[in-house]
N, C-alpha and C positions, 0 to 999 in steps of 0.2 A: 504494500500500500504506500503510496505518495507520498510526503509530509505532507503537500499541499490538502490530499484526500483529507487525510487524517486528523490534523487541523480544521477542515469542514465539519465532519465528523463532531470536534470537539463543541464547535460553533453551533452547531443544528441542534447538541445535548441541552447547550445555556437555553437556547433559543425556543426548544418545547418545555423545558421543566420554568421558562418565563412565562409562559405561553397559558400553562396550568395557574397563573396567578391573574396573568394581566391579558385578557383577553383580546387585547388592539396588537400584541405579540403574534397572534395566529395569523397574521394577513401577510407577515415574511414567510411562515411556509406554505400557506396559500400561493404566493405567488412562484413558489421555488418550483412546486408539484403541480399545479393546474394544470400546464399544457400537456404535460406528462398522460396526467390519469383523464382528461378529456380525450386524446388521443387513442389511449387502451380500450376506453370507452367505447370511442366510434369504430375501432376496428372489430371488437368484439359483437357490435351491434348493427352496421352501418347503417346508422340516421342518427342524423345530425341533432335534433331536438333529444331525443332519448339520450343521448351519449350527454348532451348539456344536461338533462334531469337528473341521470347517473352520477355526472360527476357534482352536480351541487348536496346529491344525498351524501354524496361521498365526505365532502367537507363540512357538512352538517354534523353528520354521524360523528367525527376525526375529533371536532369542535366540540362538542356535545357529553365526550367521554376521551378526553384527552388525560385526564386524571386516571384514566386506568390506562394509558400508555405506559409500556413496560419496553426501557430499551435493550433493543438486542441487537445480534450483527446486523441485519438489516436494516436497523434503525428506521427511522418516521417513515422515510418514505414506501419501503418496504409493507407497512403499518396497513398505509394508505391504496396501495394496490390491492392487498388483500379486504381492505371493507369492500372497493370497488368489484372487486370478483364475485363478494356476498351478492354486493348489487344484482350486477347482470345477472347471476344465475338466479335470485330471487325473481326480476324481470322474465326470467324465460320461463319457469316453475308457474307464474301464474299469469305471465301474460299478458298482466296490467300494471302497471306502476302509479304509484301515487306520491310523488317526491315533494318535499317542501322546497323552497323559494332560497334561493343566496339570498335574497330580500331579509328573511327573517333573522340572520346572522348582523345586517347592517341595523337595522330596526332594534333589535334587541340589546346590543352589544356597541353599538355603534361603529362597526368596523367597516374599514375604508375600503374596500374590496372594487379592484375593479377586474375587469374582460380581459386580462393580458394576451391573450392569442384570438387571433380570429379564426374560425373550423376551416373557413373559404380559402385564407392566407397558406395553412397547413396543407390543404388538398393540394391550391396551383404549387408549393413547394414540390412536395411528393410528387405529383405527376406531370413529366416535363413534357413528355410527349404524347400524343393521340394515343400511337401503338402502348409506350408503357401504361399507359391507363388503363385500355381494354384489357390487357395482361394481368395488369394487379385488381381489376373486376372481377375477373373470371376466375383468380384465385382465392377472392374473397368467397365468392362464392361455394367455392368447395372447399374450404377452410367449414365454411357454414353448414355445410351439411355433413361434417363430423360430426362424432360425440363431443360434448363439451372437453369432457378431460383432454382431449386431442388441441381443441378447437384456445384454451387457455395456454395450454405450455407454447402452443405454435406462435401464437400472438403476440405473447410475454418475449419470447425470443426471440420473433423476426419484427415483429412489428416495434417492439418496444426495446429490441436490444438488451434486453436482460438477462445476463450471466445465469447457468447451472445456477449456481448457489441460490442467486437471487431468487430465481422463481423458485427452489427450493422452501425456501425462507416465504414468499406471498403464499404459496398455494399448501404450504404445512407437509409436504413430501418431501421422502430425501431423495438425494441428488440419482441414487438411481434409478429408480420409479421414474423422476423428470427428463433423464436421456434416454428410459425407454420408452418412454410416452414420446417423446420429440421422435426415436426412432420409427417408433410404429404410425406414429401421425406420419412424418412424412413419406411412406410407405404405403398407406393411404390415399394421402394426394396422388403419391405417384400413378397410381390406379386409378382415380377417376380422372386422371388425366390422360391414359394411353387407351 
């Protein structure tokens, strides 16, 4: 690990156990994690409103019960992928979502919260050209018609670039369960795709 990581690391410890006192603290890691877990979001869901509802349950919930955050390797943000995981699969389980409002965070609390990413900004990033876009369509697509456990470790990794360990640590499995899940998922794609 980096100094620089590790140093972050120590930064992020002040920064959520301030965060557990003073409420106007939680909008530094709001802003650190947002585009992040909105991202997981949409990939995991694609649509754009739902992936915005997911991810504001997400920092509701983070906000709400920050007091029971316990740091581990993974630390917060790790924390914060796995509520969003609850999300989506709660989402799929019943089909309907009923999220509260980032509203009710600024209302309540007074915290300054704003939009730091735009869904539309991220998209024209990702997709530079016509052909990669149909490509990364059609692999969304059968990404989605996995099993979930396939449809999580694959995301978390390509989509979101998240180490073994990591997704380890979000989705509560060890590390070999998650390379055989990445192996069999993509072993899968391979299949619906020849």
């Amino acid at each position: 690990m980096s100094n620089l990581h590790f140093q972050f690391k120590l930064d992020e410890k002040e920064i959520v156990e301030k965060a557990k006192s003073d409420p106007k603290s939680f909008a530094r890691l709001f802003d650190k994690y947002y585009s992040s877990i909105l991202s997981y979001a949409y990939h995991r869901t694609f649509n754009d409103e739902l992936a915005k509802d997911i991810t504001s349950e997400t920092f509701i919930k983070a906000f709400n019960h920050i007091n029971r955050f316990i740091w581990r390797n993974g630390g917060f943000g790790a924390w914060l992928f796995k509520i969003a995981t609850n999300e989506i699969n709660m989402y799929f389980r019943k089909k309907k979502y009923l999220p509260v409002s980032l509203n009710y965070l600024q209302e309540q609390f007074g915290l300054d919260i704003i939009d730091i990413s735009s869904l539309e900004s991220e998209k024209i990033l990702a997709v530079i050209n016509e052909k990669i876009y149909e490509d990364f369509i059609f692999l969304q697509s059968r990404i989605k018609d996995l099993p979930v456990k396939y449809q999580e470790v694959l995301t978390l990794r390509y989509f979101e670039n998240k180490s073994i360990k990591e997704i380890s640590e979000i989705l509560d499995k060890n590390e070999g369960t998650v390379k055989s899940l990445l192996s069999r998922g993509i072993n899968k794609l391979k299949n619906f795709l020849s």
